[in-house]
DRENLOVEX-512269 format. One line per field, with one value per residue (C-alpha): x, y, z. Coordinates in steps of 0.2 Angstrom, whole numbers, padded with zeros to 4 digits. Example, Ala and Ser with C-alpha at 12.3 -4.5 7.8 and 13.67 -1.06 7.14 Angstrom:
c1 [0062/0068]
c2 [-0022/-0005]
c3 [0039/0036]
***
This chain:
c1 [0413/0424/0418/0400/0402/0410/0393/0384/0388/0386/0369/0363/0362/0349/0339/0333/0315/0314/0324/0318/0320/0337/0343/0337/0346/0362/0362/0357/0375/0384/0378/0378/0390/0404/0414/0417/0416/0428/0447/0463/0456/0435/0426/0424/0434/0416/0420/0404/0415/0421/0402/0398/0377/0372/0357/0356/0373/0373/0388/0385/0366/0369/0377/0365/0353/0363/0365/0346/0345/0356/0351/0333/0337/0347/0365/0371/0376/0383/0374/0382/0393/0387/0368/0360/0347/0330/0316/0307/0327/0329/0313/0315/0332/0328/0311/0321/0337/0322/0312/0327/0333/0313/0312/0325/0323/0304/0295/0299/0315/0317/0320/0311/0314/0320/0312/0321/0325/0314/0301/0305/0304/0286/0278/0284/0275/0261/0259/0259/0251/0266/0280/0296/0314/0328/0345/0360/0369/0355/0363/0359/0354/0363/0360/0368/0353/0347/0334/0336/0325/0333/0332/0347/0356/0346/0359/0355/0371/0378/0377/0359/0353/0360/0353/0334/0337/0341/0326/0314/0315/0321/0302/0295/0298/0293/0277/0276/0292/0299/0296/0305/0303/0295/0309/0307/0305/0321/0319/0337/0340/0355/0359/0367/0379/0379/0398/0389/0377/0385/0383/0392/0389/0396/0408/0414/0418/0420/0401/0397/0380/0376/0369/0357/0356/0351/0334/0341/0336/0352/0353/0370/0367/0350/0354/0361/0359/0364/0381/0381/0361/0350/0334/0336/0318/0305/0295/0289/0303/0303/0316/0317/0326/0335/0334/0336/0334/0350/0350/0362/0358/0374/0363/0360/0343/0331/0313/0317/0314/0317/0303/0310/0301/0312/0308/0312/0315/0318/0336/0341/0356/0367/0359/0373/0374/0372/0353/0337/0328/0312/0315/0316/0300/0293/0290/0286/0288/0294/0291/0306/0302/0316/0334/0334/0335/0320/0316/0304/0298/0290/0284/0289/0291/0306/0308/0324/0340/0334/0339/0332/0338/0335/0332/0328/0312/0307/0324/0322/0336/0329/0329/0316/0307/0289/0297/0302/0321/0328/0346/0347/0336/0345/0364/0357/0350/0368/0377/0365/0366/0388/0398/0412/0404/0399/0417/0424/0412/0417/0436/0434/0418/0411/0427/0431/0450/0462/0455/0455/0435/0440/0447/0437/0424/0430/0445/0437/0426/0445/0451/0435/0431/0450/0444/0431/0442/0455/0446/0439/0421/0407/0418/0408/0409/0404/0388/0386/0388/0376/0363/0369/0360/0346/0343/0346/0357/0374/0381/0374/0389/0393/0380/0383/0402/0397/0382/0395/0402/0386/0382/0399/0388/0374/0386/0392/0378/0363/0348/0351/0345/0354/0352/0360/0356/0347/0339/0331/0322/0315/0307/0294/0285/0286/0279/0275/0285/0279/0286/0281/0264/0263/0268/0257/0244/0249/0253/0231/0228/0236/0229/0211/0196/0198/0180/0177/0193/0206/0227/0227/0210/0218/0234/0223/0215/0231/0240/0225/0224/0242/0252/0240/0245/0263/0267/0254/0243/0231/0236/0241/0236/0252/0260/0244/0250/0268/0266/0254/0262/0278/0265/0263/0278/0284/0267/0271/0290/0285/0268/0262/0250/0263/0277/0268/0263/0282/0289/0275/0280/0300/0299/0287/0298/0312/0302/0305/0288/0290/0306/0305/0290/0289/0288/0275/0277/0283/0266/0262/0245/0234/0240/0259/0251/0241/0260/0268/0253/0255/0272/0276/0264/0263/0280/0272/0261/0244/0230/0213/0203/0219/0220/0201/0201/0215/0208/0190/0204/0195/0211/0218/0203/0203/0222/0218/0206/0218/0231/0221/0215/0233/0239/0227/0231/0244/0254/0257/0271/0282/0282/0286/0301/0308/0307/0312/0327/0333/0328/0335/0347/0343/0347/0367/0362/0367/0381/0390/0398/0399/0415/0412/0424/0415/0398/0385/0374/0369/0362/0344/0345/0351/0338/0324/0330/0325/0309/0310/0311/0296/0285/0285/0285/0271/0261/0263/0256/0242/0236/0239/0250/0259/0276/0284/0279/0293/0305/0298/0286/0281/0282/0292/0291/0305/0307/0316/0334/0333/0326/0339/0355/0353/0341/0343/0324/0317/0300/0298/0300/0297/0306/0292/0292/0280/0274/0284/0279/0294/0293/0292/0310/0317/0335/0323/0313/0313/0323/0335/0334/0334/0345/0345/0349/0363/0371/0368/0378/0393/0404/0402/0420/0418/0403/0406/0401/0401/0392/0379/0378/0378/0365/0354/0358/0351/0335/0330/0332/0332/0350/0360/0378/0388/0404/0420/0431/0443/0460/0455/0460/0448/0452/0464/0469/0485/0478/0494/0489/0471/0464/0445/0435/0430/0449/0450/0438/0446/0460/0453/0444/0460/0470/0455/0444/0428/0425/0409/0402/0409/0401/0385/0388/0400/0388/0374/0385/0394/0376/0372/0390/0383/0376/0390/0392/0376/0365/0367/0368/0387/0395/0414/0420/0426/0445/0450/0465/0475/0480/0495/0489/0485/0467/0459/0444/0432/0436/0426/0440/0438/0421/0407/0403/0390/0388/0385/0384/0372/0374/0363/0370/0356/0368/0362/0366/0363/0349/0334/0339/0341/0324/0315/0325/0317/0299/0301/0307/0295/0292/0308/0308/0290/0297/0312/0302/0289/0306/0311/0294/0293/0310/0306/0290/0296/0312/0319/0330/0319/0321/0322/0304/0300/0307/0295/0279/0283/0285/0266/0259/0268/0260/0245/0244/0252/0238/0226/0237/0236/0246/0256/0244/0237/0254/0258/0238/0242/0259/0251/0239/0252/0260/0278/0270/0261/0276/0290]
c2 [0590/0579/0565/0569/0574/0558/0548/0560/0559/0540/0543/0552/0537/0530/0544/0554/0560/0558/0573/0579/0560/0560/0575/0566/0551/0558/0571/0555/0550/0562/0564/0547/0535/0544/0550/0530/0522/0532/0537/0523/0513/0513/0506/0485/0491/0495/0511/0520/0532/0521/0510/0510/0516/0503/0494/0480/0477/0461/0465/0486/0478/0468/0481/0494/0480/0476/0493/0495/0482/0488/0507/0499/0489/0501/0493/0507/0521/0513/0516/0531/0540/0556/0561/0547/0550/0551/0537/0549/0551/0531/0526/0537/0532/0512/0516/0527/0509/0496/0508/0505/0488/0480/0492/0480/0465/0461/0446/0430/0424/0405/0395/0376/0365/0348/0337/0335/0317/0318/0323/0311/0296/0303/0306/0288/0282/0291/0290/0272/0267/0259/0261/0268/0270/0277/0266/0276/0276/0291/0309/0316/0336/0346/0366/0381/0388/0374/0366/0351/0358/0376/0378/0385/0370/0356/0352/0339/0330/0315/0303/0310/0309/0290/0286/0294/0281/0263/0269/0274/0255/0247/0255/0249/0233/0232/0236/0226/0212/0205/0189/0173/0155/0146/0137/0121/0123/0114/0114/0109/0105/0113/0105/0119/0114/0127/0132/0137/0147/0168/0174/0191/0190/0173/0172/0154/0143/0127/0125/0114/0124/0141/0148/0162/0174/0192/0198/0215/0226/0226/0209/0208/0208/0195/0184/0171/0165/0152/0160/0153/0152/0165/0160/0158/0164/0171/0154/0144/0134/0124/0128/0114/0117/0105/0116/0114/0128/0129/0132/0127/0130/0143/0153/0171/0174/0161/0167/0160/0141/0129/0136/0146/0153/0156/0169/0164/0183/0187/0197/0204/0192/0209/0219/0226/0217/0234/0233/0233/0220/0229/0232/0212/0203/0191/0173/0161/0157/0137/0132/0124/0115/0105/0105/0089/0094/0094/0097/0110/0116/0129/0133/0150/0162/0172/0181/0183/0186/0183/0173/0166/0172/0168/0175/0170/0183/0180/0181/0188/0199/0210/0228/0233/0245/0243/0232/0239/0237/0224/0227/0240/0231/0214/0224/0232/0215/0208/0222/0220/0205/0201/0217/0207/0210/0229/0232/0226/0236/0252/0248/0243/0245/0262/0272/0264/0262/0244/0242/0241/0242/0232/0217/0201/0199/0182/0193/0205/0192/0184/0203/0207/0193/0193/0209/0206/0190/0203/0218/0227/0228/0238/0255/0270/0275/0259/0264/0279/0269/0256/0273/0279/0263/0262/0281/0276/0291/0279/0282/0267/0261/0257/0246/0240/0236/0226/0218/0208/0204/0196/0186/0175/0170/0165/0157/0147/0143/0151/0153/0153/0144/0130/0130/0112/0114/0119/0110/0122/0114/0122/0134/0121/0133/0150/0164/0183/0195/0211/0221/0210/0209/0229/0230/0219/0231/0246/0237/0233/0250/0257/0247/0248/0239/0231/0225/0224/0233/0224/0228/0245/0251/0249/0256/0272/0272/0271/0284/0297/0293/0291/0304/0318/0312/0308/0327/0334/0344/0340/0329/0338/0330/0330/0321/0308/0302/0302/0292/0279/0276/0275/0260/0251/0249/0240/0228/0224/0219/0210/0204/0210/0224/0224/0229/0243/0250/0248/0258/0272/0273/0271/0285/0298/0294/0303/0316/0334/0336/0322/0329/0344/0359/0376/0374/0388/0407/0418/0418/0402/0395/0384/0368/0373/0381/0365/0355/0370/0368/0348/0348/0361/0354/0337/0333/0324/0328/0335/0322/0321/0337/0349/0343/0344/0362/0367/0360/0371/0385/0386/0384/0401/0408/0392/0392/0395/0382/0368/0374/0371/0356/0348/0354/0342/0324/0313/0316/0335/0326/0326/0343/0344/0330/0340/0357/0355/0344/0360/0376/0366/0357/0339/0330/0334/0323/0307/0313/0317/0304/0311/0311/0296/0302/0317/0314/0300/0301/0287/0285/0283/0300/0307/0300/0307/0323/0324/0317/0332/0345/0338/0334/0354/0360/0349/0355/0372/0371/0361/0372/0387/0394/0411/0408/0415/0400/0391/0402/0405/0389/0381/0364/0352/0334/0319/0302/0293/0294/0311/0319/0312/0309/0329/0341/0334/0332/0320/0313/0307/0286/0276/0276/0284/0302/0312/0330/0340/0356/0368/0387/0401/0411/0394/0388/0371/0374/0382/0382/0392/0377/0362/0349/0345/0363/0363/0346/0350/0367/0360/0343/0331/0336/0355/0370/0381/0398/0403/0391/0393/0412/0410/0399/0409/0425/0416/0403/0415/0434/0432/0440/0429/0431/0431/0422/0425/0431/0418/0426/0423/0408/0399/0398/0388/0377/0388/0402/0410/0406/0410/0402/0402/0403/0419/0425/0414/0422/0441/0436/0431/0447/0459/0448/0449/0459/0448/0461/0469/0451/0444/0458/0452/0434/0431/0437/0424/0410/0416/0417/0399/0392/0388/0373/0357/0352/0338/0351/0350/0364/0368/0380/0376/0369/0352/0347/0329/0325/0311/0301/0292/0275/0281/0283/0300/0308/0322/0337/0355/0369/0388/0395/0400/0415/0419/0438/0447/0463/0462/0472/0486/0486/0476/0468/0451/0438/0422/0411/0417/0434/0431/0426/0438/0452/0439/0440/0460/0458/0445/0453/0452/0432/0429/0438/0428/0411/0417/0420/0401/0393/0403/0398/0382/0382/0392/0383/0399/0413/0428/0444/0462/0461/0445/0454/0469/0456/0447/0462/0467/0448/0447/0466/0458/0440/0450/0463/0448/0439/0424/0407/0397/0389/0407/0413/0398/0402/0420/0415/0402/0417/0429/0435/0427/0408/0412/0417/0408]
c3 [-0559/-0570/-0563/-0565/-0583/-0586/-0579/-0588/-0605/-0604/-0596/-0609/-0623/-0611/-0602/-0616/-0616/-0597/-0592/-0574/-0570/-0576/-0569/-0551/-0554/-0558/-0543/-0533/-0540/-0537/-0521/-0511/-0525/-0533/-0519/-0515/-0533/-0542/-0543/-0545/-0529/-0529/-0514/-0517/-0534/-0542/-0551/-0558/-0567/-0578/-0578/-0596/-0593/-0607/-0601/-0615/-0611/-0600/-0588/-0586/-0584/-0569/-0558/-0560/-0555/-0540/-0535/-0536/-0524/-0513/-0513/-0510/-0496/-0488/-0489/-0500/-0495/-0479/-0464/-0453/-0466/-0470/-0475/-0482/-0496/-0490/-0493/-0508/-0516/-0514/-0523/-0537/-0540/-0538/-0548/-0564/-0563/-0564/-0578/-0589/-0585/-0588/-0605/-0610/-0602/-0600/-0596/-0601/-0616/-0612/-0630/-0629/-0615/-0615/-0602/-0590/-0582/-0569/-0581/-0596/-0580/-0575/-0593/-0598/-0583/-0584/-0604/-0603/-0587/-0577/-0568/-0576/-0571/-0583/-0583/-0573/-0591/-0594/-0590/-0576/-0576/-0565/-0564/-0556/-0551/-0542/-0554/-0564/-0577/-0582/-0603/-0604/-0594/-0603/-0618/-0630/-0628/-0639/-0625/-0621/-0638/-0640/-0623/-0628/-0644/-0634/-0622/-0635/-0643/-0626/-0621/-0640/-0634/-0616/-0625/-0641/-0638/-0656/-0660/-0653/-0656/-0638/-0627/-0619/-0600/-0593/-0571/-0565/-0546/-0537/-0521/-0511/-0495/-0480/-0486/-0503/-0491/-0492/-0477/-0473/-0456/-0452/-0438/-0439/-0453/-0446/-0437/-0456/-0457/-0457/-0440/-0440/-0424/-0427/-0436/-0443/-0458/-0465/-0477/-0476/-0455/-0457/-0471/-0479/-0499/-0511/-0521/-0535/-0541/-0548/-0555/-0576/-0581/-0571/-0564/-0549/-0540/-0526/-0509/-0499/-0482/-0469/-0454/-0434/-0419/-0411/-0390/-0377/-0355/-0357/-0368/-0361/-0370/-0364/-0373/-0388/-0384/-0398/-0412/-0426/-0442/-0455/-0467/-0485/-0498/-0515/-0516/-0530/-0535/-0541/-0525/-0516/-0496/-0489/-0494/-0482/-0478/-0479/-0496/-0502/-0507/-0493/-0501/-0487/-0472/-0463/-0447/-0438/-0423/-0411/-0410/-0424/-0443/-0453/-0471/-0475/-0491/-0499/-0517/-0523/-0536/-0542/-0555/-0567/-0559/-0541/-0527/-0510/-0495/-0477/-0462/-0444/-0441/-0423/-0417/-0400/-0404/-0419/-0428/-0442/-0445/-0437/-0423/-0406/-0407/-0392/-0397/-0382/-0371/-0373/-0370/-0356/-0348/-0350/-0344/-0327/-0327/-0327/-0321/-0329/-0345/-0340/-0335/-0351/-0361/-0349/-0353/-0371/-0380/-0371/-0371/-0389/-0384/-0386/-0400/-0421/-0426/-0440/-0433/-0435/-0422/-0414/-0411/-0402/-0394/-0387/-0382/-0374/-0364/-0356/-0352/-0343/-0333/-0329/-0323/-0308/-0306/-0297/-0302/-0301/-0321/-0324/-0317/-0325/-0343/-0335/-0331/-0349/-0358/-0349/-0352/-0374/-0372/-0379/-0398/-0408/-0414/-0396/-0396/-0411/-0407/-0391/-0401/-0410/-0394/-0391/-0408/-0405/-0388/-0398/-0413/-0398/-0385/-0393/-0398/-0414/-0432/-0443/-0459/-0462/-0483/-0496/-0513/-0525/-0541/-0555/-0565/-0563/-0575/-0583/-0576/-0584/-0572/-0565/-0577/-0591/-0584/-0583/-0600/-0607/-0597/-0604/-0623/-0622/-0615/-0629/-0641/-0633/-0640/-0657/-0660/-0679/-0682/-0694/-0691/-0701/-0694/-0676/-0681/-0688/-0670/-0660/-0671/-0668/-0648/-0646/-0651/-0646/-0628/-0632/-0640/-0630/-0643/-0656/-0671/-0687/-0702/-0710/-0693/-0695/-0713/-0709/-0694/-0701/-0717/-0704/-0697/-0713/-0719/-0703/-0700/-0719/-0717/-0702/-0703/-0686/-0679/-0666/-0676/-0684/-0668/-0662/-0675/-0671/-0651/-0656/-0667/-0658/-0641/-0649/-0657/-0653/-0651/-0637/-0630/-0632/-0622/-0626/-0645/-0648/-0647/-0634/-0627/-0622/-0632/-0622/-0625/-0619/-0605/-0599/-0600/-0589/-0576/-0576/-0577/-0563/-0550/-0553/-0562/-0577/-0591/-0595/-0588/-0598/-0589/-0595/-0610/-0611/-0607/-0620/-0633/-0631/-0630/-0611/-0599/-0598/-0588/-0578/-0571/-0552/-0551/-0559/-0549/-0535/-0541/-0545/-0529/-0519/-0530/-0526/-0540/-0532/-0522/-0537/-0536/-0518/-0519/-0533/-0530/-0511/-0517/-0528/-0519/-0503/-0510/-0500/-0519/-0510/-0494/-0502/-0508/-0491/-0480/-0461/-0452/-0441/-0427/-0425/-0430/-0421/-0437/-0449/-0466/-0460/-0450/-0468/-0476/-0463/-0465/-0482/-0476/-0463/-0478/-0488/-0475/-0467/-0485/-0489/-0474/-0475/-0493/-0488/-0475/-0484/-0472/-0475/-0484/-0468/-0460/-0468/-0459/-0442/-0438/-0422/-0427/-0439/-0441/-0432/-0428/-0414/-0421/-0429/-0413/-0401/-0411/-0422/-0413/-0396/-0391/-0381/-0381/-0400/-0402/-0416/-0433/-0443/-0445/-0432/-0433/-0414/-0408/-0408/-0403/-0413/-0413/-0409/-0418/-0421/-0437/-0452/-0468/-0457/-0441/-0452/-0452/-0472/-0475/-0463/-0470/-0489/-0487/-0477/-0482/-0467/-0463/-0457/-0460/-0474/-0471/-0487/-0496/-0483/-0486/-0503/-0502/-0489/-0499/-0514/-0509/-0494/-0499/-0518/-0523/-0531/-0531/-0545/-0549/-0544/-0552/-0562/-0557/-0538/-0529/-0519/-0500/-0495/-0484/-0479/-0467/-0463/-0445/-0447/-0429/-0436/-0449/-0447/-0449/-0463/-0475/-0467/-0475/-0490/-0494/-0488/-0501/-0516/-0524/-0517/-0500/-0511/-0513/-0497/-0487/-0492/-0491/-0478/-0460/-0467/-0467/-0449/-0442/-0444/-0437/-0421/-0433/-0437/-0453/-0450/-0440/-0424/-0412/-0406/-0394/-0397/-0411/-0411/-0409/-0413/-0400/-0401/-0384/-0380/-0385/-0402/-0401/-0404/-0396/-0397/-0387/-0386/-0395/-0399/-0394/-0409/-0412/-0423/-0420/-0437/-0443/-0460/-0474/-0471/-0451/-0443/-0429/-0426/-0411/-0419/-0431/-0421/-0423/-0442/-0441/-0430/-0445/-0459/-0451/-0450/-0470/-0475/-0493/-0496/-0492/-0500/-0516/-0516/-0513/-0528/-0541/-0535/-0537/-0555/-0561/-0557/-0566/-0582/-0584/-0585/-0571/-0568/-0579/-0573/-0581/-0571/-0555/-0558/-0558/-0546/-0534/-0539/-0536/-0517/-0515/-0520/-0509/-0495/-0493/-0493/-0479/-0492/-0489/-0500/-0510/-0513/-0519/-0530/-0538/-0542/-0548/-0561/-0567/-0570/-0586/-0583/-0581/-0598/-0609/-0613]
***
């Protein structure tokens, strides 16, 4: 009984007054713990024996809260040793744990939160009425927990608090622009020659004009543009353009005739070549007619710092988005129509061997065509890659590589466009740009009607309707005179309405009031609460009916319907963008750059699996489907190149994203099946299984591991002769004192390995063999195996198992999903007190079957949204 009295005697500090309680919490010790968790060498070294019983106390805290959890959810005692405590003995030793942790932890704790830079973006744009983007030189916010908007990681930096200074008058005078004497207009003309024509595509430098041939989205692909012009000032100028179509009877593409519109764009002259077409401003369009050069003109207008470029936009050749791509269908017309070609594509382009993908293209336009003199043809694999293309079923880059083959046939014979040089004069005048224009819209919205009213009347009436919006409450008296006499001061040293009302916006935007929300109490009074709503749903700041509503002091009972009510505007896809970004981490996706030797994935698949993530999210919330749904669903949402080149599913076309009927149970679907998960928790190199049970153990059942130890190494690269993964991390924990934490973390992430690091589903591992002649090539290597054993001894085959065991435990999901949509609306991790509310609003939403919308309304009316 040593150890007992040991336990006991520490017990004793916190247990008084609740005797028969007490007595059946230690027995339940005694009992079912000690016998593991004590001596020189405790089980996971945890010893209870030496566990100082303090609840305040952070650390002795968190493991009774963990072993709570794991007494409730049955990992603890293990499963099969000995008699285990009965469902009555469990419930009153989880129930006496969480008595004492809530006692002193309750709901709610966070200190005032900073906005974070999401939010600031959004309550500039929406405070002023246009569109709003901070510099890169603006911190980013990063958080542990997922959430860029977590009080405790929003610090108040030096390089923040000087960067909210620039932007605050940088905005100031978007709004209300200092003085400046008028400049003459000066129009110059720059006569610009083809050489002076950048074109990062060109294949030949000594045609003396620039020859267009492909219509792709990519600019640097499409486009050519004057080097050494940008426009001065925002203005009208006129292009003038000597062009000619370009065709020759050895030309392999024959629709294009001898018309050719050439598409005239504003580009960015600082935008980076790997840009998409689609996202430069159309100008005009000139219609070359003949095979003689012509001068065509256009007046257009470009604003500061931009330049024209052009593009050849009916070229029979072409992929944009909207437009059926003919890049496939025009390779797969010339590979029928020369097998010389086809069996120089099977030797060289298909097999990707004999060759440097780097080397210039005429190069590979000489290697490839002596291949195609030189060898066999009619060869029965060259049929199978001939069925291979007409099936789409080849790796773009393949295409790609051959393409270039290709645009040296149309540089040479055609069709093509000339561009035989360029004349651009001007500004031939001065013209507001969009940003000046929406600044001077927001700069009279502010200012509103001034009817009768002389300089300080209207800086009275912009104070008092201003900064009630900016600091989102009511005016104090004492504020009003500090900011108006503020006001005066500066219209009297400059002499201008504007400069008073300049000072007022610079100095409120780096107000506390302004930066800062959560400035009240610990309960939250109304006007705090109506910035928590607006802020959590819709990313931005109270609109006029919520601040309407606070102000009568008539909010508080009106929650569910505003919540409802925010959900359905567009401004609720803020909400969605963000919180899907940090509870599934796709904010990582851009930050990954797939192994191209082992992975047949490009940017744009990346980008529609983050498309993928917020369109099922937003669907399940705007039907109202259980939260479960976003575990085991029967549909999620593709396009074309995401379907065929990650999930392997046939039958969707087209680049935009479409809603797919998947089945229930399925590997397709899910948080657990999708793509963006799988890709955000591995490195584009190789999975990592336990980031991805870390993360699952987190976002998905709610129990947040804590960190390592800082005397343990991370795993290495040296395995001792480890053959997998799986012996890898075995190693690991024999070698650490992480088993405890890995026991819980490591199965998650071993269940999902049958997904590569970019989501697609695998069988073997993939092994990167080197051939004789130097080149290397994918080959299938040691088998997956995803068979688990969980915690609590549910054995589990593979992902649809872990979800058919999630759909038996969906509480457990729902309740993890409700503590990341709260922490996400607080600002703040969930308290032992939080925990305990939650647990009562799931009981509640789950009794009325309810669906996401439901559970976000009852998690808006409950006490942790309304304290701080």
């Amino acid at each position: 009984m040593g150890l007992m009295r040991t336990v006991l005697a520490a017990l004793v500090v916190v247990a008084a007054g609740a005797a028969q309680d007490d007595e059946r919490a230690y027995g339940f010790l005694d009992e079912h713990c000690l016998g593991c968790h004590s001596g020189r060498s405790p089980e996971g070294a945890l010893s209870l024996e030496r566990l100082e019983v303090e609840f305040g106390d952070d650390a002795a805290a968190g493991v009774w809260a963990r072993l709570a959890d794991r007494v409730e959810r049955l990992e603890m005692p293990p499963p099969g040793e000995g008699r285990g405590p009965s469902a009555d003995e469990r419930h009153a030793f989880v129930t006496w744990i969480r008595d004492q942790l809530v006692a002193r932890d309750p709901v709610g704790g966070a200190g005032p939160r900073r906005l974070a830079r999401r939010e600031y973006e959004a309550t500039i744009s929406d405070l002023f009425g246009m569109s709003y983007s901070l510099p890169e030189s603006f911190p980013h916010d990063h958080s542990p927990h997922g959430f860029d908007n977590v009080a405790s990681d929003l610090r108040a930096s030096f390089p923040l608090v000087r960067e909210v200074l620039e932007q605050a008058t940088a905005i100031a005078d978007r709004l209300f622009p200092p003085q400046r004497a008028d400049v003459a207009l000066e129009s110059r003309t720059l006569v610009v020659a083809p050489a002076e024509l950048e074109q990062p595509a060109r294949l030949d430098d000594d045609l003396g004009r620039v020859r267009l041939t492909l219509f792709q989205n990519l600019v640097a692909a499409a486009c050519a543009w004057p080097s050494r012009f940008d426009a001065p000032t925002s203005g009208r100028y006129r292009v003038t353009v000597e062009a000619s179509a370009f065709m020759t009877a050895q030309a392999h593409v024959r629709e294009a005739g001898t018309t050719r519109r050439l598409g005239l764009f504003a580009r960015p002259s600082d935008d980076a070549t790997i840009t998409t077409l689609d996202g430069l401003r159309p100008l005009a369009e000139l219609l070359v007619e003949g095979t003689d050069p012509q001068q065509l003109s256009a007046d257009v207008v470009l604003y500061a710092g931009e330049t024209v470029a052009f593009a050849w936009v009916d070229s029979p050749v072409y992929s944009v988005p909207g437009r059926h791509d003919l890049h496939r269908d025009v390779l797969v017309k010339r590979l029928e129509e020369s097998p010389e070609f086809l069996a120089a594509w099977t030797a060289i382009g298909y097999e990707d061997r004999g060759t440097d993908g780097n080397i210039p293209v005429n190069d590979y336009y000489r290697e490839f065509m002596a291949l195609a003199e030189s060898l066999p043809t009619g060869t029965r694999l060259q049929q199978r890659v001939l069925d291979m293309a007409r099936r789409e079923v080849l790796r773009e880059a393949q295409g790609v590589r051959v393409l270039n083959v290709m645009r040296v046939e149309f540089t040479r014979f055609g069709p093509a466009l000339d561009i035989h040089g360029v004349v651009i004069e001007g500004p031939l005048e001065r013209i507001d740009d969009v940003d000046v224009l929406a600044a001077k819209r927001a700069a009279a919205a502010l200012i509103g009607d001034r009817t009768d009213l002389d300089n300080d009347a209207t800086l009275v009436a912009v104070v008092e309707r201003f900064l009630p919006r900016a600091f989102r409450r009511p005016l104090e008296a004492a504020t009003r005179d500090e900011y108006l006499a503020l006001g005066r001061r500066a219209m009297e040293a400059g002499g201008r309405l504007e400069d008073g009302l300049h000072a007022v916006v610079r100095t409120a935007l780096t107000s506390p009031r302004f930066l800062f929300r959560g400035l009240s109490g610990r309960q939250l009074d109304e006007h705090d609460l109506a910035a928590r709503l607006s802020y959590f749903l819709t990313g931005g700041p109270p609109d006029d009916t919520l601040r309407s509503l606070a102000e009568r002091g008539t909010l508080r009972p009106a929650l569910g319907e505003q919540a409802r009510r925010l959900l359905a505007s567009p401004q609720s896809a803020r909400f969605i963008d963000a919180f899907t970004a940090g509870w599934l981490g796709t904010e990582r996706l851009h930050h990954i750059m797939p192994d191209g030797r082992l992975f047949d994935v490009e940017r744009r698949d990346i980008d529609a699996m983050a498309d993928e993530a917020r369109a099922f999210f937003s669907t399940v919330l705007a039907d109202d489907l259980p939260a479960i749904t976003l575990i085991d669903p029967d549909f999620t949402f593709m396009n074309e190149g995401l379907a065929r080149r990650v999930y392997g599913v046939g039958g969707v076309s087209g680049d935009d994203l479409q809603r797919v009927e998947v089945p229930r149970g399925g590997r397709i679907g899910g948080v657990l099946g999708m793509a963006a998960v799988m890709m955000a928790t591995a490195n584009g190199v190789d999975t990592q299984p336990v980031l991805r049970g870390v993360w699952v153990l987190d976002a998905v059942l709610g129990d947040r591991p804590g960190a390592p130890p800082e005397d343990v190494p991370a795993l290495g690269s040296d395995t001792s002769g480890a053959v997998d993964v799986r012996e890898q991390l075995a190693r690991h924990r024999a070698a650490t004192r992480c088993a405890s934490c890995h026991t819980r973390i490591d199965p998650l992430g071993h269940v999902l390995e049958n997904f590569d690091p970019v989501g697609r589903w695998r069988t073997h591992y993939p092994q990167l063999v080197t051939l004789d002649d130097g080149t290397t090539r994918v080959e299938p290597g040691a088998a997956v195996v995803a068979r688990v054993t969980l915690a609590d001894g549910t054995e589990i085959a593979d992902v649809c198992d872990l979800k058919r065991y999630l759909v038996e435990h969906d509480e457990r999901f729902v309740r993890a999903l409700t503590g990341k949509l709260l922490t996400f609306a607080t600002g703040r991790t969930m308290t032992h007190g939080d925990e305990r509310v939650i647990a009562d609003l799931v009981e509640r939403v789950s009794v009325r079957d309810g669906g996401l919308r439901e559970l976000i309304g009852e998690a808006v009316l409950s006490e942790v949204f309304a304290t701080r």
